[in-house]
C-alpha positions, 0 to 999 in steps of 0.5 A: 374517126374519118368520114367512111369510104364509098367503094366503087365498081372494081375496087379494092378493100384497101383501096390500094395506090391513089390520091387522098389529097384529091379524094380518092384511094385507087378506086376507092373515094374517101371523104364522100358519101355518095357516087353520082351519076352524070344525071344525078350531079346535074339535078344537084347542081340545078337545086344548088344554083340559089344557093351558088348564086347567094354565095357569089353575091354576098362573097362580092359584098363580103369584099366589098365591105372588108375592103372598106372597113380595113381601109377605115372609108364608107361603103354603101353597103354599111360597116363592121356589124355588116361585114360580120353579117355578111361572114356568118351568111357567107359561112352559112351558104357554104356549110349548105353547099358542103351538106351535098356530099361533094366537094367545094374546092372553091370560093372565088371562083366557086369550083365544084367537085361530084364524085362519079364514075366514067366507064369504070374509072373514078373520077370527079365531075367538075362545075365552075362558076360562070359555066352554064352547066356541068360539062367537064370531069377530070380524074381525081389524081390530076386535079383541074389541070386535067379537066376534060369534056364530058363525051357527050359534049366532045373535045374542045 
C-alpha cells in the first residue's frame, strides 16, 4: 500500500498525465504528505540546518574513514568500529531529514525537494547545500535542469 496522495488546488481525482518519477501526477503530488508554502519550507529548512549541518559532517568522516579502511591505512578518525558508527548515524540524520514529509534527493551534495505551489502549478522548491537559503524551485517534471529563482529574488 503507497503512501496517499495530497491533491492540490485545480487537480484532477486521477491525477491525470505527469511525472511519478519526480513526485507529482498533473497536479496531484504523490509520496508526500503536505504542500508547503513558500514560508512554510523555509521555517523547515531553518529547523532542519542542525540536522543538515550533522549530515555534512559525519558524511565527510563517513568518507574519510571508508577510504581509510579499504585502503587498510590509519586515520585519526579511527577505524572499522568508527565507520559502522558513523554509518548508523549518517542513517539516523538522513531518516530525520525524510520525517519532514519532503524529499531528500541527495546526500552529497544534500538537495532538497518541498512540494508547493507557485501560482496554481505544482511545483517543488528546491535547497542545495551551500546555498544560504531557499531560493529556487523548479516544476517536478524537470527536475534540477529547470531550476528557477523564486519571483521574489528575480532571475539570474
Amino acid at each position: 500500500m503507497g503512501r496517499p496522495a495530497v491533491t492540490v488546488a485545480g487537480s484532477t481525482p486521477d491525477g491525470a498525465g505527469g511525472c511519478p518519477r519526480h513526485g507529482c501526477r498533473g497536479d496531484t503530488f504523490t509520496g508526500v504528505a503536505r504542500v508547503y508554502t513558500v514560508e512554510e519550507a523555509r521555517a523547515a529548512l531553518a529547523a532542519l540546518r542542525p540536522v543538515l549541518d550533522g549530515v555534512i559532517a559525519v558524511r565527510a568522516d563517513a568518507a574519510e574513514l571508508a577510504s581509510a579502511v579499504q585502503e587498510g591505512v590509519p586515520s585519526r578518525l579511527g577505524g572499522l568500529p568508527e565507520l559502522k558508527a558513523a554509518q548508523a548515524r549518517l542513517d539516523e540524520l538522513l531518516s530525520s531529514v525524510a520525517g519532514h514529509d519532503l524529499q531528500l534527493k541527495g546526500v552529497a551534495p544534500v538537495l532538497l525537494d518541498f512540494p508547493a505551489v507557485l501560482d496554481g502549478e505544482p511545483v517543488l522548491l528546491c535547497w542545495l547545500e551551500g546555498e544560504p537559503e531557499l531560493a529556487w524551485y523548479h516544476r517536478a517534471d524537470l527536475g534540477f535542469l529547470g531550476r528557477r529563482r523564486l519571483p521574489e529574488f528575480g532571475e539570474q
